[in-house]
Each structure stands twice: as C-alpha cells, then as structure tokens.
Chimera marker file (.cmm) of the C-alpha trace (Angstrom):
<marker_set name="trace">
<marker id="1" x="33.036" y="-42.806" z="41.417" r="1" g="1" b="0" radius="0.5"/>
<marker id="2" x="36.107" y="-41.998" z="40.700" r="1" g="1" b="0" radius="0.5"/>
<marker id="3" x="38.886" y="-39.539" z="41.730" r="1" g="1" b="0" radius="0.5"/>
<marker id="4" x="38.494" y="-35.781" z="40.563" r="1" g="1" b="0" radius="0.5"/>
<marker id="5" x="42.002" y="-33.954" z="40.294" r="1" g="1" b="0" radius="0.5"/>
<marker id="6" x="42.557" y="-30.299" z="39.688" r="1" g="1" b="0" radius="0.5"/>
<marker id="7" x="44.848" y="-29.328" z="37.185" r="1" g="1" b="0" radius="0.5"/>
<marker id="8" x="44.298" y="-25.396" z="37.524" r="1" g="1" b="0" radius="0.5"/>
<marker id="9" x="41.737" y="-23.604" z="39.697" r="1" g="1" b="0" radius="0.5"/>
<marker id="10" x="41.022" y="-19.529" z="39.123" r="1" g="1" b="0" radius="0.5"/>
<marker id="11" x="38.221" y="-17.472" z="40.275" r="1" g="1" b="0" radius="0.5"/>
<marker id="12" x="38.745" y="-14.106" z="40.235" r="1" g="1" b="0" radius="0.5"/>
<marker id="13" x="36.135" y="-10.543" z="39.998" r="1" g="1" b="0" radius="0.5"/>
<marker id="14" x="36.388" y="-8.685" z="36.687" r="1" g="1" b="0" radius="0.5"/>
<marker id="15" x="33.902" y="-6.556" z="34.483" r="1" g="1" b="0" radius="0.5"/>
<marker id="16" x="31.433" y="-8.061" z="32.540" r="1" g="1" b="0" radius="0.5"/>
<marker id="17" x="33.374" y="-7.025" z="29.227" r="1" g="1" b="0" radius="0.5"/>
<marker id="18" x="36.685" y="-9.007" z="30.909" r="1" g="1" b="0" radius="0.5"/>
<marker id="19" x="34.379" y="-12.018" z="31.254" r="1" g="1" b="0" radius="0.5"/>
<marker id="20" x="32.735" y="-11.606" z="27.512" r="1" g="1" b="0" radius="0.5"/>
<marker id="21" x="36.383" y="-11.395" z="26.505" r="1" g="1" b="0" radius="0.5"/>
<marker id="22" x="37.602" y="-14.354" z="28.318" r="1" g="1" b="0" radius="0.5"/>
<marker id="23" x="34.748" y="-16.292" z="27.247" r="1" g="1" b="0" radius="0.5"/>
<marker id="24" x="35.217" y="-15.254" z="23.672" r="1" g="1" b="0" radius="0.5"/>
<marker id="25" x="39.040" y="-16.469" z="24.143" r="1" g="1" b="0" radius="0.5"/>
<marker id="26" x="37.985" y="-20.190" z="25.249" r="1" g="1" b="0" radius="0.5"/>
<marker id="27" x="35.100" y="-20.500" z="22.394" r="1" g="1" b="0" radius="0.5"/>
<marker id="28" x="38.013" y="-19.715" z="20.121" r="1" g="1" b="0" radius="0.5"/>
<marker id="29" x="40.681" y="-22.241" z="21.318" r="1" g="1" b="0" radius="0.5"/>
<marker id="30" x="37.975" y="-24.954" z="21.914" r="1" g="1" b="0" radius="0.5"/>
<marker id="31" x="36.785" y="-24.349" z="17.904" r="1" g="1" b="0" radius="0.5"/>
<marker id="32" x="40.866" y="-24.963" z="17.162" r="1" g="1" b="0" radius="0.5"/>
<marker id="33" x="40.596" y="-27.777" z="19.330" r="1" g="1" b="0" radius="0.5"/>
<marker id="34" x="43.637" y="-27.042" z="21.803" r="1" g="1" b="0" radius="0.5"/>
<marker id="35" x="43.116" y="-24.931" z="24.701" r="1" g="1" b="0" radius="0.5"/>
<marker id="36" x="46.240" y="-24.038" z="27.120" r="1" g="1" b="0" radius="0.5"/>
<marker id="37" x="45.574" y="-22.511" z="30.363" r="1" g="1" b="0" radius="0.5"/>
<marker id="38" x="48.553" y="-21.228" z="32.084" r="1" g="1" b="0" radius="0.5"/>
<marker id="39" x="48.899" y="-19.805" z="35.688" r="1" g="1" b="0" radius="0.5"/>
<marker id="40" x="52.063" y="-18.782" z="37.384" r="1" g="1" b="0" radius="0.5"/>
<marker id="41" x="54.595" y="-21.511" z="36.180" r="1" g="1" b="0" radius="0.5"/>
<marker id="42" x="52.181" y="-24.374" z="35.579" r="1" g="1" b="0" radius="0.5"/>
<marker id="43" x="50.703" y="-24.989" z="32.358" r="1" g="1" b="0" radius="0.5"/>
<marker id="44" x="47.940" y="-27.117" z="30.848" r="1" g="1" b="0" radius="0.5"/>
<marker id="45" x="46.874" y="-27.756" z="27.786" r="1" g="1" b="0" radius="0.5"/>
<marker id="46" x="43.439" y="-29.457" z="26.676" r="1" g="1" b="0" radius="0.5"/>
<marker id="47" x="43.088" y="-31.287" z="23.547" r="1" g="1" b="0" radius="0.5"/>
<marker id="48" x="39.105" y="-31.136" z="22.761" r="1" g="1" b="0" radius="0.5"/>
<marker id="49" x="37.352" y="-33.561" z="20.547" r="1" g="1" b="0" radius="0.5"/>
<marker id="50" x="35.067" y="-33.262" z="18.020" r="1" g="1" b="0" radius="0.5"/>
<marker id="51" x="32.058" y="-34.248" z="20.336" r="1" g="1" b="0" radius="0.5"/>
<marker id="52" x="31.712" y="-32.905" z="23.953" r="1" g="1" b="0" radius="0.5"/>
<marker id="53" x="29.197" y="-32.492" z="26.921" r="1" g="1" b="0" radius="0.5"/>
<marker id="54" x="28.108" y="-29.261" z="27.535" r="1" g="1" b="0" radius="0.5"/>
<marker id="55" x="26.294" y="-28.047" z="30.761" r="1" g="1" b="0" radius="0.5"/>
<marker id="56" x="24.526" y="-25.160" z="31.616" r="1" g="1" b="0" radius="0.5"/>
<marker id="57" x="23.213" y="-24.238" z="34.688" r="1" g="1" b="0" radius="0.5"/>
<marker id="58" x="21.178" y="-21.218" z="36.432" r="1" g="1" b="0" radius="0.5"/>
<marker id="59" x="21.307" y="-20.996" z="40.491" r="1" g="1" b="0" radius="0.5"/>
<marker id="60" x="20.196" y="-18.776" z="42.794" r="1" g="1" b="0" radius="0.5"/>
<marker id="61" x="21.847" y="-18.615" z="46.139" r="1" g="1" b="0" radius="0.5"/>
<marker id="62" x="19.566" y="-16.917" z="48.774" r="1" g="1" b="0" radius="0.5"/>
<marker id="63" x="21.275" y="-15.480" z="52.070" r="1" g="1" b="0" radius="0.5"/>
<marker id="64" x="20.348" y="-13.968" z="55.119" r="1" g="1" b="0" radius="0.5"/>
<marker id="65" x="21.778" y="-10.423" z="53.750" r="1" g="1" b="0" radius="0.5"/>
<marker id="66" x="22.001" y="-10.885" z="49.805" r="1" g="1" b="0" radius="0.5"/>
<marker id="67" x="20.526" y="-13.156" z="46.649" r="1" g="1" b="0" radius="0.5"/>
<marker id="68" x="23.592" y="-14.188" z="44.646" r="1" g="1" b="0" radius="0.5"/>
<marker id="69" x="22.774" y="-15.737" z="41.017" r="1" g="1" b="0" radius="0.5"/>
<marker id="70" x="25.244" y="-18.349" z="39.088" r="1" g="1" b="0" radius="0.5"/>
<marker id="71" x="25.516" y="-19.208" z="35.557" r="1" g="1" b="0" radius="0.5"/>
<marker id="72" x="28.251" y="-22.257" z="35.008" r="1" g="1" b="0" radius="0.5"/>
<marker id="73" x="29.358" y="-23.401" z="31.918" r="1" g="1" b="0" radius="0.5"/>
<marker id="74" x="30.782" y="-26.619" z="31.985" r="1" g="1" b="0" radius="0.5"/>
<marker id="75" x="32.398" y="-28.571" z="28.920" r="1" g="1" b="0" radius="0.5"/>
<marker id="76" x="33.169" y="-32.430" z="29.783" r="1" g="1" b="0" radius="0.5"/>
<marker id="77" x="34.603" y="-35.019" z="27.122" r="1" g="1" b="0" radius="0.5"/>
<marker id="78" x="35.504" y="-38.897" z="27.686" r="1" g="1" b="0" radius="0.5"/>
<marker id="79" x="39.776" y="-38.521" z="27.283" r="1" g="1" b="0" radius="0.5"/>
<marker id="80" x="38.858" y="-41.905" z="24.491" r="1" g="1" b="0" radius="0.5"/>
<marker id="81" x="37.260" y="-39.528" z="22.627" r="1" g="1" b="0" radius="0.5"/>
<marker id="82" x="33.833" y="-41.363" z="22.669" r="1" g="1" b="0" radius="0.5"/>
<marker id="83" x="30.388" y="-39.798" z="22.896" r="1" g="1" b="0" radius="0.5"/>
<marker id="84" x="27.102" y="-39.372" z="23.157" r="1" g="1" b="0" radius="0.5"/>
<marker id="85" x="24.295" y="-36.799" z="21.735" r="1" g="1" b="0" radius="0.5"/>
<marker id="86" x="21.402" y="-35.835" z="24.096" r="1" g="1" b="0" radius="0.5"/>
<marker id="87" x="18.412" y="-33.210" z="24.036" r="1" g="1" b="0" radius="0.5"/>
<marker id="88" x="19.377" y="-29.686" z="23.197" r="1" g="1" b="0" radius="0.5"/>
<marker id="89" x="19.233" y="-25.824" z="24.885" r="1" g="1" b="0" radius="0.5"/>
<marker id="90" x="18.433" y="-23.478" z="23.147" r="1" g="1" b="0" radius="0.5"/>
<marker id="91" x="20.642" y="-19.714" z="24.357" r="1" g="1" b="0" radius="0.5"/>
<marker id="92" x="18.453" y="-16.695" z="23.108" r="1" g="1" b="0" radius="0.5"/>
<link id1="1" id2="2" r="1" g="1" b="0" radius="0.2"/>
<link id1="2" id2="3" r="1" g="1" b="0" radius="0.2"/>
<link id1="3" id2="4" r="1" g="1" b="0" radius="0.2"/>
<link id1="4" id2="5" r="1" g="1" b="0" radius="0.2"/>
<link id1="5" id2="6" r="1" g="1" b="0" radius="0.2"/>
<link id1="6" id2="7" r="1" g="1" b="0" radius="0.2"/>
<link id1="7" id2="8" r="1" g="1" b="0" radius="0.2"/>
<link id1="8" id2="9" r="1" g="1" b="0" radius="0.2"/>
<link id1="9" id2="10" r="1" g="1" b="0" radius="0.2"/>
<link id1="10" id2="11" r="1" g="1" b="0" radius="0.2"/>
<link id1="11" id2="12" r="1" g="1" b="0" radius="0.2"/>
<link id1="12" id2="13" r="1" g="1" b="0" radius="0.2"/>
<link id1="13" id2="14" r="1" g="1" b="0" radius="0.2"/>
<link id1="14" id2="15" r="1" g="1" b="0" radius="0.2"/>
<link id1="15" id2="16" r="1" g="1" b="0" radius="0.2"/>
<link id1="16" id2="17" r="1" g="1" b="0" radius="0.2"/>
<link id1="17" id2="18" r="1" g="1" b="0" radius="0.2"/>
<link id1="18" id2="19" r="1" g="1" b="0" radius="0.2"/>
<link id1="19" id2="20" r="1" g="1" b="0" radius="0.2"/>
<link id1="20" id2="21" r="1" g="1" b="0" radius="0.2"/>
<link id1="21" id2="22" r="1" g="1" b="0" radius="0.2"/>
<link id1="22" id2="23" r="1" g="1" b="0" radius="0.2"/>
<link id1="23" id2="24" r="1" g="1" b="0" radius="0.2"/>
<link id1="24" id2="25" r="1" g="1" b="0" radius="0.2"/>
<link id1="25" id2="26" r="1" g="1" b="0" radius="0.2"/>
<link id1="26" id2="27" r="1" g="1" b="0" radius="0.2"/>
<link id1="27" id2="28" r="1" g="1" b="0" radius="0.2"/>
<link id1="28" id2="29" r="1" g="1" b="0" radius="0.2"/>
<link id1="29" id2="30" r="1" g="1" b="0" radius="0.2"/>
<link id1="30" id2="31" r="1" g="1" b="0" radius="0.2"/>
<link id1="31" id2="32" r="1" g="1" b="0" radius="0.2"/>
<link id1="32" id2="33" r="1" g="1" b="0" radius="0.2"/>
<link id1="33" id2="34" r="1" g="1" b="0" radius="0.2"/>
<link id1="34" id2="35" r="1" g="1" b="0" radius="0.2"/>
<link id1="35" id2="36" r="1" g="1" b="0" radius="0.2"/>
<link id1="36" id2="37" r="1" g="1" b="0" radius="0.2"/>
<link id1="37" id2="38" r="1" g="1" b="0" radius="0.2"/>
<link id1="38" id2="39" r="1" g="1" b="0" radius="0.2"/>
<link id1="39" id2="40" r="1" g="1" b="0" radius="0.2"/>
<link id1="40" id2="41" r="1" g="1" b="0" radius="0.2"/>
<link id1="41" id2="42" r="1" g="1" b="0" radius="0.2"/>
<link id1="42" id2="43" r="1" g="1" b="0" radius="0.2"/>
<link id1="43" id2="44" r="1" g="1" b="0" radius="0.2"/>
<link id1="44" id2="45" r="1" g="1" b="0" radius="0.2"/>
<link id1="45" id2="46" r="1" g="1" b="0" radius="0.2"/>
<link id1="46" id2="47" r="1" g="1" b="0" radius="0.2"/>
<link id1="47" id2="48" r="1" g="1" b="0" radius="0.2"/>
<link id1="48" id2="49" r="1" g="1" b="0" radius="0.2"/>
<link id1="49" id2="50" r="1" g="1" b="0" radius="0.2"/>
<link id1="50" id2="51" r="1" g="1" b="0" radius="0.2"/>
<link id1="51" id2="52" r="1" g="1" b="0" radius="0.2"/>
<link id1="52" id2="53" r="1" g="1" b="0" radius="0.2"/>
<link id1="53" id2="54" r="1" g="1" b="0" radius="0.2"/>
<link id1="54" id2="55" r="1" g="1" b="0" radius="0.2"/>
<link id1="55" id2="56" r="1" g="1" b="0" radius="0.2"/>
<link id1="56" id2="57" r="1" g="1" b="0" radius="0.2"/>
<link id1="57" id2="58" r="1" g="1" b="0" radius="0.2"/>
<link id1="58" id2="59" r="1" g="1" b="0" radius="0.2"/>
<link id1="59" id2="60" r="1" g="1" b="0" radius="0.2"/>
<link id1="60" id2="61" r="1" g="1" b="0" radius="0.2"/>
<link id1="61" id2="62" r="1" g="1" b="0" radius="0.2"/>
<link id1="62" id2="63" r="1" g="1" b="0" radius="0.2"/>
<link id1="63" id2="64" r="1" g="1" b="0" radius="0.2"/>
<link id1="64" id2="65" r="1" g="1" b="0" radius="0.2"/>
<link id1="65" id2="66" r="1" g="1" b="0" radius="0.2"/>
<link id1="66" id2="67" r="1" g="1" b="0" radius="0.2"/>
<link id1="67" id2="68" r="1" g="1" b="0" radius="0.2"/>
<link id1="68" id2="69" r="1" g="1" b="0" radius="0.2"/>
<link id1="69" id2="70" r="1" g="1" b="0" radius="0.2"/>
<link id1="70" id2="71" r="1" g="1" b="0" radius="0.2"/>
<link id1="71" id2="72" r="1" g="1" b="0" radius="0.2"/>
<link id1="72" id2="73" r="1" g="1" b="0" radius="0.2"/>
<link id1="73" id2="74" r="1" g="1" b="0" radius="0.2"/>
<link id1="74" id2="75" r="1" g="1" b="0" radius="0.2"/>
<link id1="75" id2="76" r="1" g="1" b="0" radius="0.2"/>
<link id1="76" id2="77" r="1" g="1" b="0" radius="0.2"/>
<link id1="77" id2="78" r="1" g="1" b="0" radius="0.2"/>
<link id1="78" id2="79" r="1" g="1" b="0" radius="0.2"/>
<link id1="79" id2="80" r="1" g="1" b="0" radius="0.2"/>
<link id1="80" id2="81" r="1" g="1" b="0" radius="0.2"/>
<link id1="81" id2="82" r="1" g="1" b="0" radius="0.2"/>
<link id1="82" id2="83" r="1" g="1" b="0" radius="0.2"/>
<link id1="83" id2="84" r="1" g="1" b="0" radius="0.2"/>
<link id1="84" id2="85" r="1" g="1" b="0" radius="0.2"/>
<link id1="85" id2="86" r="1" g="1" b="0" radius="0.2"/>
<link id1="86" id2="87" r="1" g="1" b="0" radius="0.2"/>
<link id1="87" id2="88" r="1" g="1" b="0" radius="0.2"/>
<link id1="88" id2="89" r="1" g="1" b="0" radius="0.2"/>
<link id1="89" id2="90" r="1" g="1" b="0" radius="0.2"/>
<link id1="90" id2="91" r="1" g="1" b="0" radius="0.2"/>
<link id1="91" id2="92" r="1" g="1" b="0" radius="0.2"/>
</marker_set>
C-alpha cells in the first residue's frame, strides 16, 4: 500500500446552510474540472478528470454519553486519468 500524504486538512462546525453552501461550491469547481483549496498561505489546486470514484458512506458512532452519525463524501481519481465504472447509488 502505498504512502497517503496530506495536502490540506480542515474540519471545522458550521450551520447546515454553510455546509449546503460549501458543498454547492465544490460540485461547481469539480463540474469546471479545477478545484483550488486554499488555507492560510498554502494552496492546492485539483485538476479532476472526466471519470472519478465516488464514495458515500453512512456511520453511526455510538458512545457511552451520545450517538454521533457521519455522512462522508469522498471523490478519488487515478492522477493517469484512467478508470473504471462500477454499480450505482441512487441519492433521493
């Protein structure tokens, strides 16, 4: 396997109409095909190709004191630019 470097890392509490909004940003830039994330003085930008890997997963996290619930959205392409089609989700 081989070695996983971070280029940016954020995580950060906001409204649910922040995270619709931010959300709504990336869709954009990954439809243009270029997305730049920038944070403090570093800056990286993402060329996307035509065909990527999309995963989306559901967790729940249960606690001694609370139930937390995760949705992750993660978009993964080979930097070659090949790919592969798989079985579909369907979002309702």
């Amino acid at each position: 396997m081989g070695k996983e470097i971070v280029l940016i890392k954020n995580e950060e509490k906001m409204s649910r109409q922040e995270a619709v909004k931010m959300l709504r940003t990336i869709a954009d830039k990954l439809e243009e095909g270029k997305i730049t994330l920038s944070q403090g003085n570093k800056e990286v930008t993402l060329v996307v190709p035509e065909r990527v890997e999309v995963e989306i997963k559901a967790e729940k996290e249960e606690k001694r004191r609370k139930t937390t619930k995760k949705l992750e959205v993660e978009i993964e392409w080979l930097v070659d630019g090949t790919d592969q089609a798989s079985g579909g989700l369907e979002i309702t």
